[in-house]
N, CA and C of each residue as an Amber inpcrd file, in Angstrom:
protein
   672
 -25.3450000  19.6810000  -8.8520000 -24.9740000  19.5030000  -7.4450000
 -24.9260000  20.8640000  -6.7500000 -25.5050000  21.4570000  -5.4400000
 -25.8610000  21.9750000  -4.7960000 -24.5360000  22.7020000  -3.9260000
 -23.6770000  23.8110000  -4.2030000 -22.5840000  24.1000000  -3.4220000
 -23.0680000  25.0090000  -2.2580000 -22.6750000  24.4360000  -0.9800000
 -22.4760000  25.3490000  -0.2980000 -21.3160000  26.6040000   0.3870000
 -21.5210000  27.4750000   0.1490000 -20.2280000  28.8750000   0.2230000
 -20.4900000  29.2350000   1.2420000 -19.0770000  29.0600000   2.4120000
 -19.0360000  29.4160000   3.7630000 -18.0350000  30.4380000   3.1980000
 -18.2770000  31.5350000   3.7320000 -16.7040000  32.6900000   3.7050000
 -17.1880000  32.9900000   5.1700000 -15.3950000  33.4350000   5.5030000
 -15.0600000  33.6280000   6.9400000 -15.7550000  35.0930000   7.2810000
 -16.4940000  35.5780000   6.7080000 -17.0140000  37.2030000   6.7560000
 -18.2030000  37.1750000   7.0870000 -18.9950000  35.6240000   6.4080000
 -20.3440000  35.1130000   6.9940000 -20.8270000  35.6930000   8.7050000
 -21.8520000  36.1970000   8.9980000 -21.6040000  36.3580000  10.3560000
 -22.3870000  35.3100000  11.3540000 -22.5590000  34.1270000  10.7910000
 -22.3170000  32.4200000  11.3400000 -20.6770000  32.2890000  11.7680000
 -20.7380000  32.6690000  11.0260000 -18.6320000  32.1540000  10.7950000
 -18.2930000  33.3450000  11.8660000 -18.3290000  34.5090000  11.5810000
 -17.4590000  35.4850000  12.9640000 -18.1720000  34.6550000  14.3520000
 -19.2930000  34.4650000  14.2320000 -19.4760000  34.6860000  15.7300000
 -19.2720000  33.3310000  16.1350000 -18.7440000  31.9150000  15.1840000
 -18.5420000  30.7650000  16.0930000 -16.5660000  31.4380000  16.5870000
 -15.9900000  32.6890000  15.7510000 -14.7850000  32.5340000  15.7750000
 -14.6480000  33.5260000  17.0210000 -15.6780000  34.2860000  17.4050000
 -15.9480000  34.8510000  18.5960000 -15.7060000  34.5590000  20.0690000
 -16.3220000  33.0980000  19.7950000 -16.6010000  31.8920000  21.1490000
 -15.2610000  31.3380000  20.8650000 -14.6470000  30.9170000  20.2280000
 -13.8940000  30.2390000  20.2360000 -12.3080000  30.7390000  19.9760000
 -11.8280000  30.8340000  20.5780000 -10.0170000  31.8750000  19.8170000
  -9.1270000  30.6070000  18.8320000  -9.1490000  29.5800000  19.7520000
  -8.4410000  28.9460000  18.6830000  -8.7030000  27.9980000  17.2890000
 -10.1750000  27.7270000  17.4740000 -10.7520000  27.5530000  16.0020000
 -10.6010000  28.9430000  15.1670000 -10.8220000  30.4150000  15.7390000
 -10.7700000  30.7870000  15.1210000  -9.2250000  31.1930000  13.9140000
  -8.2470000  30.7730000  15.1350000  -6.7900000  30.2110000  14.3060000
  -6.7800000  29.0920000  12.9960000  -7.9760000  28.8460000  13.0940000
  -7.8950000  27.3490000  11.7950000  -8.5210000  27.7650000  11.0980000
  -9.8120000  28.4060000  10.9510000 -10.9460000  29.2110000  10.2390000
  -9.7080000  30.0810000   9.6610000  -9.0820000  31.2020000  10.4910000
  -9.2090000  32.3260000   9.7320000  -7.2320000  31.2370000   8.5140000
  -6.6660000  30.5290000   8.5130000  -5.9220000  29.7000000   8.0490000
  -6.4310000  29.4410000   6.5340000  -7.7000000  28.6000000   6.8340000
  -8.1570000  27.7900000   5.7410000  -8.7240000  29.2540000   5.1980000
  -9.5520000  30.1340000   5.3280000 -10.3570000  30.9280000   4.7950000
 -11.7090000  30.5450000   4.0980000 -12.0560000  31.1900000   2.9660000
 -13.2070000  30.7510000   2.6670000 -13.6030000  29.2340000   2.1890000
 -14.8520000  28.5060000   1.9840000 -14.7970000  27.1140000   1.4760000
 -15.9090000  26.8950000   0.9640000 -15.9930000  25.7350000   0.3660000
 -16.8590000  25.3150000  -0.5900000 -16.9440000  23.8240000  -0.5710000
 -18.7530000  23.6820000  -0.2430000 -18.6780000  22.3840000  -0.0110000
 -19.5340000  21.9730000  -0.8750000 -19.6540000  20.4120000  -1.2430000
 -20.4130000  20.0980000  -2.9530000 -21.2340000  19.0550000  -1.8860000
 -22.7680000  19.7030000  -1.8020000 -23.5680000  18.8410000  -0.8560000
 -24.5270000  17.4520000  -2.0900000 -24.5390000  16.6880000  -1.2270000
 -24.9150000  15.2200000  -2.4840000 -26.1600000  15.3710000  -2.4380000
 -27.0290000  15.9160000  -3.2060000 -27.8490000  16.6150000  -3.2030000
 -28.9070000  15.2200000  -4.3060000 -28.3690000  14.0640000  -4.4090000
 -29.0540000  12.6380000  -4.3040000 -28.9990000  12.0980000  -3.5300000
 -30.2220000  12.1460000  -2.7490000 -30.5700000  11.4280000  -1.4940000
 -30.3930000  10.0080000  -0.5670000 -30.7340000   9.8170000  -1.8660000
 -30.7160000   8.3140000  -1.8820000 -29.2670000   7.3230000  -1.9490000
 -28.4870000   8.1280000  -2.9430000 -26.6210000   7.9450000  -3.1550000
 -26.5180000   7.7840000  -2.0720000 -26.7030000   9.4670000  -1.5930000
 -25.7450000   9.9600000  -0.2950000 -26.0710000   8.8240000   1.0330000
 -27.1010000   8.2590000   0.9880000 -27.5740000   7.3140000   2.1260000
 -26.5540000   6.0580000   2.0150000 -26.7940000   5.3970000   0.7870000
 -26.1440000   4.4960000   0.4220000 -24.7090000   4.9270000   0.5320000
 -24.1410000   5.5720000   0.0050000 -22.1880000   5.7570000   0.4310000
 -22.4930000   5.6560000   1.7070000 -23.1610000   6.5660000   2.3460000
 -22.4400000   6.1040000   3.5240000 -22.7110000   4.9860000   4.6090000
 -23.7280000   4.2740000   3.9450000 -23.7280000   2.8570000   4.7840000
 -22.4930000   2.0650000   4.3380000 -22.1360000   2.2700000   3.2820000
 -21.0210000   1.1600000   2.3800000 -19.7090000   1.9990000   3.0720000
 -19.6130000   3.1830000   3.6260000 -18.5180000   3.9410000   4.6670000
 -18.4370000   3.7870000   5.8440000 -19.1480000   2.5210000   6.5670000
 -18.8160000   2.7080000   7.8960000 -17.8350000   1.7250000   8.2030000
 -17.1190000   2.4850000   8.6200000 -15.8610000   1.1150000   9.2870000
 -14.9230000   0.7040000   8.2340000 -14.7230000   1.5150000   7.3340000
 -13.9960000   1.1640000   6.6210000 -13.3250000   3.0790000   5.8240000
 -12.1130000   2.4260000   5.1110000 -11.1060000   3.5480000   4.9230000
 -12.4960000   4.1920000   3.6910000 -11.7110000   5.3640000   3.3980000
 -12.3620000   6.3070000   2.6180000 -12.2330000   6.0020000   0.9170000
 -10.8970000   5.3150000   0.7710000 -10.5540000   4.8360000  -0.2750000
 -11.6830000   3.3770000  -0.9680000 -11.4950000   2.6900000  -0.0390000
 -12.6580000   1.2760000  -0.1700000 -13.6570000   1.6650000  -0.4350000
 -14.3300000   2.8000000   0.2690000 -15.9200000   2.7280000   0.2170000
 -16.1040000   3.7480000  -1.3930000 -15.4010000   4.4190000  -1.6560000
 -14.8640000   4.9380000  -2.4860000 -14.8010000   3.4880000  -4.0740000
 -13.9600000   2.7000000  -3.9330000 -14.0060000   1.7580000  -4.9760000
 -15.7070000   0.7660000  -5.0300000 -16.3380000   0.5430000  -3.5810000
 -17.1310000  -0.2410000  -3.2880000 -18.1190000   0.3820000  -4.0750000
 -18.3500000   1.7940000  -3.6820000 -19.6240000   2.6010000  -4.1630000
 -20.0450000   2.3170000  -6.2090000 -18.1640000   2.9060000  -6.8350000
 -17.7100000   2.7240000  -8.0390000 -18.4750000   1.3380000  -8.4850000
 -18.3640000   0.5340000  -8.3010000 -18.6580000  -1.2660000  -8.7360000
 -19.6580000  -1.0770000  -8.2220000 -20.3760000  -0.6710000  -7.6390000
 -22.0920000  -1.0050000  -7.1040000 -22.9560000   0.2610000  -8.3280000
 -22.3900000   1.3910000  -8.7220000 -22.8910000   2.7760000  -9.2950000
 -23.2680000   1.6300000 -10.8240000 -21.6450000   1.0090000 -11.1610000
 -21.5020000   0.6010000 -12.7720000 -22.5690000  -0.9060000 -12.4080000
 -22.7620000  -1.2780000 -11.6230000 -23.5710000  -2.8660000 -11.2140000
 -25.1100000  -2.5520000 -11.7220000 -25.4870000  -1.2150000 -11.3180000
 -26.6920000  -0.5050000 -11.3380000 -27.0580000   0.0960000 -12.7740000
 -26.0390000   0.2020000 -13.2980000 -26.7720000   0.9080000 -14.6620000
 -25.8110000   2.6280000 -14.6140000 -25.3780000   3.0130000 -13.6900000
 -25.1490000   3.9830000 -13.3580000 -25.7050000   5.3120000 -12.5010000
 -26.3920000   4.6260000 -12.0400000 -27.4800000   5.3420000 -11.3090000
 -28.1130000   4.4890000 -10.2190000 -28.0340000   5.3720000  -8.6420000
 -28.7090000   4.1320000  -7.4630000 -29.8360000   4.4370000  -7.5880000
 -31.2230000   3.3680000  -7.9090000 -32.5540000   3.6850000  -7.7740000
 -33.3890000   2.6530000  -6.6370000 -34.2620000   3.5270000  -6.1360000
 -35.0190000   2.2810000  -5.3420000 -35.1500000   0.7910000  -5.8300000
 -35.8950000   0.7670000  -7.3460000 -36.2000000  -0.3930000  -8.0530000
 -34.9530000  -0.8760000  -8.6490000 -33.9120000  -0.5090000  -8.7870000
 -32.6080000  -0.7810000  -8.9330000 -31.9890000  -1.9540000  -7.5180000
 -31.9500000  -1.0200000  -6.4230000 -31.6860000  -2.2380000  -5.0520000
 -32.6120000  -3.1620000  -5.2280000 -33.8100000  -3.0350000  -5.0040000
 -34.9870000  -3.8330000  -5.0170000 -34.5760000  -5.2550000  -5.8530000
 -34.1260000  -4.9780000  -7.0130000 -34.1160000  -5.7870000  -8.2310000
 -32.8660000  -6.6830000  -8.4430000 -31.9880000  -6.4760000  -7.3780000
 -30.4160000  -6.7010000  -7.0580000 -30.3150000  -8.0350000  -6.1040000
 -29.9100000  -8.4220000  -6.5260000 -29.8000000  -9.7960000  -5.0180000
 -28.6750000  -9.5600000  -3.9960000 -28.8140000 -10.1680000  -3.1900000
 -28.0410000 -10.1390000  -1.9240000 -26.2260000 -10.4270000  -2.7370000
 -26.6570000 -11.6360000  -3.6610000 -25.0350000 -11.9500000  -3.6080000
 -24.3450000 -11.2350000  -4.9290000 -25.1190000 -10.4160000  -5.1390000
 -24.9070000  -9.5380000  -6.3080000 -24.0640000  -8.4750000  -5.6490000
 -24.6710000  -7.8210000  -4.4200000 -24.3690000  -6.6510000  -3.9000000
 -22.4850000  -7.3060000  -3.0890000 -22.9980000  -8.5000000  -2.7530000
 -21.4270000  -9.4900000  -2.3340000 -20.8210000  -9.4440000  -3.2450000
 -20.7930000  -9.3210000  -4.6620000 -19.8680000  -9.7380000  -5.3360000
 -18.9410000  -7.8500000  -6.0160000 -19.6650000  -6.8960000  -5.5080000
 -19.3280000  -5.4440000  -6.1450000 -18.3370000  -5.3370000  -4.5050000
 -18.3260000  -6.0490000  -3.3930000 -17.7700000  -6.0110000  -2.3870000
 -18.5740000  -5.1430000  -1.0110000 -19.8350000  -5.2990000  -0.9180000
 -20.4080000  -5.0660000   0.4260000 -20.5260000  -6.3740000   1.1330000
 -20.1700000  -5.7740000   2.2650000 -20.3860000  -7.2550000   3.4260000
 -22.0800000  -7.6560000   3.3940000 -22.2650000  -8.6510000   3.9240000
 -23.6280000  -9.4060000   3.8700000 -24.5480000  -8.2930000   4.5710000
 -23.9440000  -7.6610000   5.6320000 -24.4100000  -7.3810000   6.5850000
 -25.2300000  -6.2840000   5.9430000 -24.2900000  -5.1360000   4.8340000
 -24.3160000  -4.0030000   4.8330000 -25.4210000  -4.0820000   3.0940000
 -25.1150000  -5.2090000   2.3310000 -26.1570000  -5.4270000   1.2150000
 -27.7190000  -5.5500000   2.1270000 -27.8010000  -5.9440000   3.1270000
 -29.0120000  -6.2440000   4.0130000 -29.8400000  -4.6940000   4.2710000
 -28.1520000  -4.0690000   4.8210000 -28.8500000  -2.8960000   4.8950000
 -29.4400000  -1.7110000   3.8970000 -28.8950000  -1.8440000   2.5430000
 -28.9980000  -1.3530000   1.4050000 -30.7170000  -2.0620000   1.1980000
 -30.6820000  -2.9790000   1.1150000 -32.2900000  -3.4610000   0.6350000
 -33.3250000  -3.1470000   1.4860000 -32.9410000  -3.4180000   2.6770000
 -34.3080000  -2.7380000   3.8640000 -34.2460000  -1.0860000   3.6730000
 -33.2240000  -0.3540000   3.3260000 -33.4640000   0.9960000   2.7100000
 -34.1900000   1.3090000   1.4680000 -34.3350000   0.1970000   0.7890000
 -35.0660000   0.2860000  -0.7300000 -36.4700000   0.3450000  -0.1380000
 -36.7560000  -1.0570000   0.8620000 -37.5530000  -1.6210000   1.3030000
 -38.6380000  -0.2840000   1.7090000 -38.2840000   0.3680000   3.0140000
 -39.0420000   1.5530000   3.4570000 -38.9740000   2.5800000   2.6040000
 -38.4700000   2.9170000   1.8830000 -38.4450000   3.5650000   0.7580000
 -39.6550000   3.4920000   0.2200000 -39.7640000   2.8140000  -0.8700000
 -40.6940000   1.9290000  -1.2400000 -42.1170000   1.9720000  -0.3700000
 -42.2920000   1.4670000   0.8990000 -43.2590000   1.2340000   1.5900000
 -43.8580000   2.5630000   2.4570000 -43.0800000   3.7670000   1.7050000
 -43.0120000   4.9870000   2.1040000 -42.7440000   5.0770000   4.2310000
 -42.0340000   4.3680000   4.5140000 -41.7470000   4.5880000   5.9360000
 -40.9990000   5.1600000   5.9140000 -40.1620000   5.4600000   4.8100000
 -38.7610000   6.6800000   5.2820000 -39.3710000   7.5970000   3.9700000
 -39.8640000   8.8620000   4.3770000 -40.1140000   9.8920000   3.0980000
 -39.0210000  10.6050000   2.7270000 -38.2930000   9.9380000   1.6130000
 -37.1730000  10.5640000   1.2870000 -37.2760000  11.8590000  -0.1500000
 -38.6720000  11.4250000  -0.3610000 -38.8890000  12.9300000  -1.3380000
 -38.9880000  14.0460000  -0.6500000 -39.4920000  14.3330000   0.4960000
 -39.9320000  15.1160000   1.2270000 -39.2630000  15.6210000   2.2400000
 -38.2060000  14.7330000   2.5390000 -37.4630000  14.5920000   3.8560000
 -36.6810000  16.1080000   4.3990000 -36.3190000  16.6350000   3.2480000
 -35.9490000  18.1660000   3.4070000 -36.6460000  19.1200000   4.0980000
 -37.8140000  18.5540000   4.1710000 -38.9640000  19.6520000   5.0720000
 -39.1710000  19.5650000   6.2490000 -38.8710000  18.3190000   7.0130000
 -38.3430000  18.3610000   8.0080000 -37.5040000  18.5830000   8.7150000
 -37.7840000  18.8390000  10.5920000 -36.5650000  19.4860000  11.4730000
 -35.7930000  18.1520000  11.3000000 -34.4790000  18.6520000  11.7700000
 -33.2940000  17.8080000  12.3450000 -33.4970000  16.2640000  12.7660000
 -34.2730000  16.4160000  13.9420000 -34.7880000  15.2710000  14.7340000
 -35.6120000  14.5230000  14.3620000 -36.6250000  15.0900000  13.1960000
 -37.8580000  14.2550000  12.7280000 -36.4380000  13.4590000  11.6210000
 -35.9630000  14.1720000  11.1090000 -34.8440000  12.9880000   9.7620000
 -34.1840000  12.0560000  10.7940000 -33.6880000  12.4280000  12.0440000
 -32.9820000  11.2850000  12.5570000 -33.6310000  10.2970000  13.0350000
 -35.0820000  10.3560000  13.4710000 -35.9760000   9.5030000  13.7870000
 -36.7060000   8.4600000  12.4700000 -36.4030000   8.9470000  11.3450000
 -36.8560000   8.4520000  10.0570000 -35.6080000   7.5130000  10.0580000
 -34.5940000   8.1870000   9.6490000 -33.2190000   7.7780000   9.2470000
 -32.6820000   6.2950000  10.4670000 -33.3350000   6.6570000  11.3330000
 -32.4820000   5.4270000  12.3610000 -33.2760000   4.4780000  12.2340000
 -34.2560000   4.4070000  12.0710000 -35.9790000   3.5730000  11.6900000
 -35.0250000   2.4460000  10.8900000 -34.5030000   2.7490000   9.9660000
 -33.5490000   1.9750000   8.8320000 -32.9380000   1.4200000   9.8490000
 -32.7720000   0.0340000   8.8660000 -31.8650000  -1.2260000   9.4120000
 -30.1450000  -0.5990000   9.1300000 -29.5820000  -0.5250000   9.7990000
 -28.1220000  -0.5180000   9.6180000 -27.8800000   1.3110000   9.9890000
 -28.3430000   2.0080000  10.2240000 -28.2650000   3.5050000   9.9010000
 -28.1040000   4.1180000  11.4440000 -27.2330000   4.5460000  11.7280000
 -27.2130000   4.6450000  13.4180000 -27.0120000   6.4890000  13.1060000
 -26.8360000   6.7840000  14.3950000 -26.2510000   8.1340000  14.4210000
 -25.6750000   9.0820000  13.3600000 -24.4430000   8.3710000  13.3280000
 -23.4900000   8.5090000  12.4610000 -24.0020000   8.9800000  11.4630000
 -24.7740000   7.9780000  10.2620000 -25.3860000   7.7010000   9.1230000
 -25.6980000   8.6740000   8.9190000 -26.9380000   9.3210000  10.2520000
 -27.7790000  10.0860000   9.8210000 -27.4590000  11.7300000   9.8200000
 -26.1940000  12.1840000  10.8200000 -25.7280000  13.1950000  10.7730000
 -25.0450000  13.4630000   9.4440000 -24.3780000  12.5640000   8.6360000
 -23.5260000  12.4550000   7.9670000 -24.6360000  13.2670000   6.7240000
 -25.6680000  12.2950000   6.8300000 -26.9370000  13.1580000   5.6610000
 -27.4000000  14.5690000   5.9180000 -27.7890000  14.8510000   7.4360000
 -28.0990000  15.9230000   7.7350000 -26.9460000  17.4930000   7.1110000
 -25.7740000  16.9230000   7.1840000 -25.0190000  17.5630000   7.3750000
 -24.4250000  17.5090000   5.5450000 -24.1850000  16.7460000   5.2150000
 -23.7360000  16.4540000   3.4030000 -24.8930000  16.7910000   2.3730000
 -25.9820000  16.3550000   2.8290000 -26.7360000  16.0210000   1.9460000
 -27.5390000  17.2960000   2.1830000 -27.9930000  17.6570000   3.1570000
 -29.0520000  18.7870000   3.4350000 -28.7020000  20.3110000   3.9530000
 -27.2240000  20.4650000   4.4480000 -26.6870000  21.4430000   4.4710000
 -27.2190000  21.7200000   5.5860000 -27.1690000  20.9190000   6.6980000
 -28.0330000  21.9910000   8.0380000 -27.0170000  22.1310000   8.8300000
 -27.4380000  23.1350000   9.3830000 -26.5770000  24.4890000  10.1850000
 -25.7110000  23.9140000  11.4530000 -26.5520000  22.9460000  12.1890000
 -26.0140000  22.7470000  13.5100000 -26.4470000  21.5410000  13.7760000
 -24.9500000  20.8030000  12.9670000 -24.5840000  19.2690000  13.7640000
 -23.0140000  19.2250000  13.6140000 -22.6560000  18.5370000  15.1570000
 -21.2680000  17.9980000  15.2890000 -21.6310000  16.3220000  15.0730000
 -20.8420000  15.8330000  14.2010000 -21.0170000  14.1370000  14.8280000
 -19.8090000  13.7350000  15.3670000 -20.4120000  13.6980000  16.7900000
 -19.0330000  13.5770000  17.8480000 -18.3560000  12.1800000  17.6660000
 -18.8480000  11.4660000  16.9730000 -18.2600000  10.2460000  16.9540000
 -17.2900000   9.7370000  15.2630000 -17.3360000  10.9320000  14.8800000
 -16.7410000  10.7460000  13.3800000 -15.2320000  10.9630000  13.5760000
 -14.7070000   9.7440000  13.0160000 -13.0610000   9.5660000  13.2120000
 -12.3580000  10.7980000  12.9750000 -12.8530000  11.4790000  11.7950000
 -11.7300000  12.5760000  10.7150000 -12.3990000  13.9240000  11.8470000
 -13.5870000  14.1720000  12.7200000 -13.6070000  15.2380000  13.4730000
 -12.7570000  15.3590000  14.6560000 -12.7140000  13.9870000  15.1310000
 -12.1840000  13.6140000  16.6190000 -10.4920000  13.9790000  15.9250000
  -9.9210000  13.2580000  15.0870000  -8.4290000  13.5360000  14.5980000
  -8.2680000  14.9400000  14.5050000  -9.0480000  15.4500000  13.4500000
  -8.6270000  17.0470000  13.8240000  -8.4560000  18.0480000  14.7870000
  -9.4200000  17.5940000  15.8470000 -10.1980000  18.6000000  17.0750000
  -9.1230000  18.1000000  18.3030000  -8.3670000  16.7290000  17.9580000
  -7.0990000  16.2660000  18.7960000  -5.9910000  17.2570000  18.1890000
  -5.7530000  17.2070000  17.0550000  -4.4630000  18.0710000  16.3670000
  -4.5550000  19.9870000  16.9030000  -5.9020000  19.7480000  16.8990000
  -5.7490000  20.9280000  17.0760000  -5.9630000  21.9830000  18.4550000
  -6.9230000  21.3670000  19.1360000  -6.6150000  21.5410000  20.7830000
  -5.4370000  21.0980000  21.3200000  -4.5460000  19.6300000  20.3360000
  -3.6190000  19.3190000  21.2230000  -3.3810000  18.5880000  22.7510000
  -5.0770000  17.6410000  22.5470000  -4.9900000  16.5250000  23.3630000
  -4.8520000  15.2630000  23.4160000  -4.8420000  14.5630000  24.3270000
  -4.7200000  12.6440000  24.0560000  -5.5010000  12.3360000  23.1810000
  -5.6930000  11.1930000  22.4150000  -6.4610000  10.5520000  21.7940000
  -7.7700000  10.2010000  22.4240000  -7.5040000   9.7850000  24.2230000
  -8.5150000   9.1360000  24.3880000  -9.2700000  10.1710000  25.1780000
  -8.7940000  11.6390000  25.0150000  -9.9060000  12.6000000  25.2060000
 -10.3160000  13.5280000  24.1980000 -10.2140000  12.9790000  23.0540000
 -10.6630000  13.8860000  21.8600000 -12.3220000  14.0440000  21.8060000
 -12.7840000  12.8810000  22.2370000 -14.5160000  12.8080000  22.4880000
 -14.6590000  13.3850000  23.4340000 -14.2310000  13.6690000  24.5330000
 -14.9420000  14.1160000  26.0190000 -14.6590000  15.8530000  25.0020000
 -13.6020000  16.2150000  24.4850000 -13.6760000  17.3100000  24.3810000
 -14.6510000  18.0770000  23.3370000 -15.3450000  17.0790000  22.0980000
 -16.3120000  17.3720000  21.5620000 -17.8340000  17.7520000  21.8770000
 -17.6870000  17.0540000  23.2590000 -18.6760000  17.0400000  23.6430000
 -18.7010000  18.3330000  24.3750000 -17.7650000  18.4670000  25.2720000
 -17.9730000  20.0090000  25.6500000 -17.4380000  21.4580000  25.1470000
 -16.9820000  21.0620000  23.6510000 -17.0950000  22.2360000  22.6610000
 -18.2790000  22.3360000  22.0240000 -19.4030000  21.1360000  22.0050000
 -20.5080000  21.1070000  21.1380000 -21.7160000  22.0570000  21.6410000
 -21.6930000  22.6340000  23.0180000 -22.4170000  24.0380000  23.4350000
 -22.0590000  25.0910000  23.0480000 -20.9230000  25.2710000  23.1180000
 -20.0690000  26.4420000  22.5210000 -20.5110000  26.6700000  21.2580000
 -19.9040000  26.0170000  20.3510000 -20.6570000  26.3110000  19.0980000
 -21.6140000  26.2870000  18.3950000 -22.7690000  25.8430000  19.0780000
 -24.5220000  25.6460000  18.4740000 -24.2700000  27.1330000  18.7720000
 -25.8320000  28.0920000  17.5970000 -26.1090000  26.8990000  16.8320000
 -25.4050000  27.4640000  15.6910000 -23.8540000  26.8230000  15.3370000
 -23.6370000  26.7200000  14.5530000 -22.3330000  25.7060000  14.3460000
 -22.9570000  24.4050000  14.7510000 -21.7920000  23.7630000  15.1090000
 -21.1910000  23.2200000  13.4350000 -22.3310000  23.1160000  12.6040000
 -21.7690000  22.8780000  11.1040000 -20.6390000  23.2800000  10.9160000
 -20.3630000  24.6030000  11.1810000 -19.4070000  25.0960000  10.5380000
 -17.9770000  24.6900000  11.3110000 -18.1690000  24.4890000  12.2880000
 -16.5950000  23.6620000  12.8910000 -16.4240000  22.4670000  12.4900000
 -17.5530000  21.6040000  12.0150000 -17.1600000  20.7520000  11.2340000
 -16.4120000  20.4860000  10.0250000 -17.1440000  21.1650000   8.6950000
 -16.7360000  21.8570000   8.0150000 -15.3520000  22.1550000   7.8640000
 -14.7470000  23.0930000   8.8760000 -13.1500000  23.0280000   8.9880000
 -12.7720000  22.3290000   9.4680000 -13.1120000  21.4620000  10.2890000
 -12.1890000  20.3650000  10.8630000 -11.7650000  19.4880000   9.8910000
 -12.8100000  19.3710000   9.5020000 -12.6280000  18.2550000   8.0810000
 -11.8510000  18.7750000   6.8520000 -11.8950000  20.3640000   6.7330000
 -11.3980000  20.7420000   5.6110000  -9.1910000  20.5730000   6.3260000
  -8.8600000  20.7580000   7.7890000  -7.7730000  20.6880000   8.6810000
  -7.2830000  19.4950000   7.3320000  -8.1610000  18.3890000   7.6610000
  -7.5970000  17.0590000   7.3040000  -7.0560000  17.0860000   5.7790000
  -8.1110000  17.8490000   4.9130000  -8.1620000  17.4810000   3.6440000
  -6.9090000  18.3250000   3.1920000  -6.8060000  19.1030000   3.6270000
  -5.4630000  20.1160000   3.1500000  -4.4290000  19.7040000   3.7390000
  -4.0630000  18.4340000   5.1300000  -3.0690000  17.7450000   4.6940000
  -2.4890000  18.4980000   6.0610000  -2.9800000  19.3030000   7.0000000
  -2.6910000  20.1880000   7.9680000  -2.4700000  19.0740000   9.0900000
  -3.4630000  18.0090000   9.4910000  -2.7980000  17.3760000  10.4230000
  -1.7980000  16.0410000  10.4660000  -2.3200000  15.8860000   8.9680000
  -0.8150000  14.7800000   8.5000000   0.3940000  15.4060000   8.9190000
   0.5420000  16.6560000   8.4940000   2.0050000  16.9830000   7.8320000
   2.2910000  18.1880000   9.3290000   1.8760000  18.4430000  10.0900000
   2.1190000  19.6330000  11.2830000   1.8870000  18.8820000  12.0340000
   2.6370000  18.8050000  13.4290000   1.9990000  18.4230000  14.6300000
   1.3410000  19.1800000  15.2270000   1.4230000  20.6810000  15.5100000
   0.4010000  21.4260000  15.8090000   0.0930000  22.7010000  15.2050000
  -1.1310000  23.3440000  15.2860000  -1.2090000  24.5670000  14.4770000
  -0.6350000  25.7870000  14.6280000   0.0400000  25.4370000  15.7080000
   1.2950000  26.7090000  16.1040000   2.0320000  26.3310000  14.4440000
   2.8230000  24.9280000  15.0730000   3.9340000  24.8780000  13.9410000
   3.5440000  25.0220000  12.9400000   2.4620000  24.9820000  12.1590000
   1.9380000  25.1460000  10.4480000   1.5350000  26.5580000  10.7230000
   1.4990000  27.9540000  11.6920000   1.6020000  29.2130000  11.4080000
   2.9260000  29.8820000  11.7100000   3.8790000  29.0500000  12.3630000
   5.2070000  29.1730000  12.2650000   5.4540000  29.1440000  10.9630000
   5.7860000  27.6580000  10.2540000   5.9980000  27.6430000   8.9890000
   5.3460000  28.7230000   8.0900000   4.0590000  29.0780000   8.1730000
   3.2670000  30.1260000   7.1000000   4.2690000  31.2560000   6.9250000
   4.3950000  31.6460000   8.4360000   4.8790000  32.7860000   8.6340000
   6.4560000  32.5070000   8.0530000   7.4250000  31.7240000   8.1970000
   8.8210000  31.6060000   7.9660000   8.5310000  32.1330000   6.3370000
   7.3340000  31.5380000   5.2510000   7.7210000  31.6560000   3.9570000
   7.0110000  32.7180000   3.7170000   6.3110000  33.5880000   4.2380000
   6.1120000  34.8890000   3.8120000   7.1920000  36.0190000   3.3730000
């Protein structure tokens, strides 16, 4: 598996912390990171169709029972070979086994080149990637960005970015999107990397447990 090493010294990393003063309060917090990109293509597609709309934990058990259903391994001729109420019974909705097989499907019929797909820009994968039955936006940033390590995508519509980028600007809920959208100039092109921490905010438990990032550098500072 394929790690990617962001350190805050990167000069991607200074200069989004340049544009920005108070990301750069969360950046320079978390410090350096390490991300484990799913560097199986085909997995990484599949989790995250079996992840939409649902908690992290589920898609998480769903994936588990579909991996051991398979042999241990997701293969084209593997879906292919799977029935609809097979994929119902490891716990995908009808909807989303549908979408798993029309992904085998173009696969297969080479309409989505997923051997190759790395060699393409940004836009040519999202135009492949949405081609797929079930695979919207979302889907496809989620690959761009996990699976392929590219530099500059926000997906403004991802729950765990919008939660953080609220915790941490410190606005309403129901303007956490308007504000992604007009931080998403600011930081091209390197908006990856605010992702990246936003998400890392969550995983370390920063916006559960702080209401704002004042108070979790208050606290830092009290136990020094």
């Amino acid at each position: 598996m394929e790690t990617l090493r962001i350190r805050i010294q990167d000069p991607v990393v200074k200069s989004i912390c340049a544009k920005d003063p108070i990301l750069k309060q969360l950046i320079t917090l978390i410090g350096d990171i390490e991300v484990s990109l799913r560097s199986d293509y085909l997995s990484s597609i599949v989790r995250s169709i079996i992840g939409q709309q649902i908690s992290v934990s589920a898609a998480s058990a769903i994936y588990a029972r579909l991996l051991h259903l398979l042999g241990g391994r997701i293969t084209v001729d593997g879906l292919l070979a799977t029935s609809l109420e097979k994929f119902r019974e490891v716990g995908l909705t009808m909807r989303k086994a549908e979408y798993v097989k029309d992904l085998a499907d173009k696969i297969a019929n080479r309409e989505l080149d997923l051997r190759n797909i790395a060699d393409y820009d940004d836009n040519a994968i999202l135009k492949q990637l949405i081609h797929v039955k079930g695979i919207g936006k979302w889907t496809a940033e989620m690959f761009l960005i996990l699976s392929l390590g590219r530099q500059d995508v926000l997906a403004i519509d991802d729950v765990g970015i919008q939660r953080s980028a609220q915790w941490l600007y410190g606005v309403e809920k129901s303007e956490r999107r308007q504000l992604l959208i007009e931080k998403s100039p600011l930081w091209a092109p390197n908006r990856s990397i605010a992702s990246y921490y936003l998400w890392e905010a969550i995983h370390l438990g920063f916006v559960q447990d702080f209401d704002s990032i004042e108070e979790l550098i208050d606290t830092r500072n009290e136990l020094q």
